[in-house]
N, C-alpha and C positions, 0 to 999 in steps of 0.2 A: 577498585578491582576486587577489594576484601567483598564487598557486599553483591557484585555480579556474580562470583564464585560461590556464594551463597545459596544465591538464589537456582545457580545450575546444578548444585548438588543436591541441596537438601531440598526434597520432593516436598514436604508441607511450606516450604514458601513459596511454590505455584499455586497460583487458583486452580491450574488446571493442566492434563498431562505430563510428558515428560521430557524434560532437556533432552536437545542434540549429545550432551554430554552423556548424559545417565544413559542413552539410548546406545554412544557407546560403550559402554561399561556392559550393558548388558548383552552385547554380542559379541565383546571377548569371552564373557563366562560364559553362553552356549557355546563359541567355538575352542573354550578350553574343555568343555567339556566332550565335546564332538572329537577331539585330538585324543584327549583319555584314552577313548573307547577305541581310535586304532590306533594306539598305541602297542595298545594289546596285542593287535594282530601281525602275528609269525612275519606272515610275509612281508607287511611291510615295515616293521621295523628295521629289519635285515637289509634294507634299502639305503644304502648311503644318502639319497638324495631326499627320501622319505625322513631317515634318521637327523640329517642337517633342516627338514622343516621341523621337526618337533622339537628341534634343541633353541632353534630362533625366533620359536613361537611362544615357549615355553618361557624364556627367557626374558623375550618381550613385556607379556602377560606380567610379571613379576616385579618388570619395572612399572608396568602402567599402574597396578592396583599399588603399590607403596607410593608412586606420587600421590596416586589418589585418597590414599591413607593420609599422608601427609596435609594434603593440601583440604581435608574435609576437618582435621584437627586445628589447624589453622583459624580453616574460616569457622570453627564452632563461638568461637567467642563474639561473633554476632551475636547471639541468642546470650542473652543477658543471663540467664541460668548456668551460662558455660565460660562465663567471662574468668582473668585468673591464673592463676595455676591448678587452682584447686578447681574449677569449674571444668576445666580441660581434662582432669584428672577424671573426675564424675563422668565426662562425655569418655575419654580413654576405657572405661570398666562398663559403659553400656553394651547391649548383649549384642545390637548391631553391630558395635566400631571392635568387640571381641571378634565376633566373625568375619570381617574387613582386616583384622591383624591374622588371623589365621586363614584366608586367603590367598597369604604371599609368604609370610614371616618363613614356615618349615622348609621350603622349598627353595627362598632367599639364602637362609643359613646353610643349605645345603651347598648353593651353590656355589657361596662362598668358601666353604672348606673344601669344595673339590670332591662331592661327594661322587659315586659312582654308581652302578645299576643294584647295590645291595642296600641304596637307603631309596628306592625307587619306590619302597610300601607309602613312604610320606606324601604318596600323592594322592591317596586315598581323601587325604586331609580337601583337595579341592573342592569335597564336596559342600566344605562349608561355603563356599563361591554362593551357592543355591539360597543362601538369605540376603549376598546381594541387590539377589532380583526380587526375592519375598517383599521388599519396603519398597517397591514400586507396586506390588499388586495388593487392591486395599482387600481383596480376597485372603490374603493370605493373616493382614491384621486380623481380620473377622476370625478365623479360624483359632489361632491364637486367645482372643478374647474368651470364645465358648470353650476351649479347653479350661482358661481360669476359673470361667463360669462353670465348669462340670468339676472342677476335680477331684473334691469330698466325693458325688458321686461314683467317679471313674474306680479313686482309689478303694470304695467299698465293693466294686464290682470285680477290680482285681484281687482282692484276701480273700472275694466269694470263690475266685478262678483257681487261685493257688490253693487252699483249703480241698478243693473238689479234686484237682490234681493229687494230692498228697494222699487222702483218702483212698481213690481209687488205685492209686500206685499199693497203698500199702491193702488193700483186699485184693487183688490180685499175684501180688507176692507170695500171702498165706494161701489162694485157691491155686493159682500154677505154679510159684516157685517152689512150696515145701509140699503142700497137700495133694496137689497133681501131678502132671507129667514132667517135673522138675525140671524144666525148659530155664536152661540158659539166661533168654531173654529176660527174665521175670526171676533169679535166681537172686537178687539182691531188692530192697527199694526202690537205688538211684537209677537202678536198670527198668524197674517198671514204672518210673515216672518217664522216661521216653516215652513208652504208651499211651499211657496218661495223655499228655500232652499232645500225641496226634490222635489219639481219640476223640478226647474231648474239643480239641477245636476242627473235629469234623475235619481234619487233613485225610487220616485214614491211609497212611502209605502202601500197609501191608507186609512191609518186613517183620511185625512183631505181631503175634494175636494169641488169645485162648485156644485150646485144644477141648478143654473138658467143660462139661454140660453147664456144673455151678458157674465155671469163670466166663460160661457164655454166655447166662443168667445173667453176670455181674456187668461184662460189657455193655451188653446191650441197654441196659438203665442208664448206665454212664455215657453210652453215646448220646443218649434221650435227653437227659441232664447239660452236654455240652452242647444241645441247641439252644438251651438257655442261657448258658455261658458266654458266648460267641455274640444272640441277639443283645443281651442284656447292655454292654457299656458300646453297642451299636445306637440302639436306642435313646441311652439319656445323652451320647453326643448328638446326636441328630436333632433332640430337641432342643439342647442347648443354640447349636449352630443355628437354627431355624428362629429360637426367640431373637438373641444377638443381631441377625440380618433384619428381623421385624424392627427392634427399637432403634436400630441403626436408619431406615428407613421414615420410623417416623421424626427421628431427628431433624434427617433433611427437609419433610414437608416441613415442621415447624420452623426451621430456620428459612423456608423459600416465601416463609409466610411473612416472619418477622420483615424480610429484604420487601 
């Protein structure tokens, strides 16, 4: 039983596809998440009949994913790696079986203490449900992968980001805060790094801008600058992601070769 459960849960011991199991797993978490969303909504929450589906859905959900916690810690000691106390413990602090505890766990506790509509923020937390589904889609590994593979890059492109923000926060401050039209917005630092930051990443609200000639001088560089900003850790993910899927491709032909 221990090794049929194995094999329905943990997606690398199929050659191929996905259990009927993991297939449900995966449509309680879009339909917890489809509940979230009108959860929200006035009208129907205020629905008695509305209000007793979200409490028996919610509730459901809660019991399903902690057997499923359960019974995925269990059958980990298949995998010789996870055998133990101590291998179970290893498998317990992996990043998946963390997000499979905080899928249920905040909202468990809650329910258990009898919590009420002012610990309702806790449910923010289902978003971690969304790497349930991630370890079935090898897309989402991939993705993953080229993050590690980029992120010496990423992180120099973000000190480039932040450095450029700070910059323009603080020439700005000395052109409209004290030296021009002493505009509020721009009266401090911390207040023209808002700017900053929708300038440079080319958001561009409009609630905050230069009035006088020099600070329109200086925007206008700094907008220039933030299409640098913005293409810049665009670009080295993208080629990361793109090497990643290449060598992950020629994997497969080598191994279709070796079979």
């Amino acid at each position: 039983m221990k090794a049929w459960l194995y094999r329905q849960l943990v997606p690398e011991a199929r050659a191929s596809g996905i259990s009927l199991l993991n297939q449900v797993i995966v449509g309680l978490v879009l339909l917890s998440f489809l509940l979230l969303a009108l959860e929200t909504e006035p009208t129907l929450n205020g629905q008695p009949a509305w209000a007793r589906l979200f409490a028996v859905f919610n509730v459901t959900v809660v019991i399903v994913f902690a057997a499923e916690y359960l019974a995925r810690l269990w059958v980990a000691g298949v995998d010789p790696e996870y055998q133990g106390f101590g291998g179970r413990l290893r498998y317990a602090t992996r990043f998946y079986s963390l997000a499979d505890l905080m899928a249920f766990l905040p909202e468990l506790v809650v329910m258990l203490a009898g919590g009420g509509g002012s610990l309702l923020v806790l449910r923010v937390l289902r978003l971690a449900r969304l790497v349930k589904i991630a370890r079935f889609i090898p897309a989402f590994d991939a993705l993953g992968a080229a993050l590690r593979r980029s992120s010496s890059q990423l992180l120099t492109s973000l000190a480039v980001a932040l450095t450029l923000v700070y910059v323009s926060a603080v020439l700005l401050y000395f052109v409209e805060g004290i030296g021009g039209q002493h505009q509020e917005e721009f009266a401090s630092i911390p207040r023209a790094i808002w700017w900053a930051v929708a300038t440079l990443t080319t958001v561009g609200y409009g609630d905050v801008y230069p009035v006088t000639p020099l600070g329109r001088f200086f925007s206008a560089i700094i907008a220039i600058a933030g299409i640098g900003v913005v293409a810049l850790p665009a670009g080295v993910f993208a080629s990361a992601f793109s090497d990643e899927l290449k060598e992950r491709r020629e994997k497969e032909v080598r191994n279709d070769e070796v079979q």
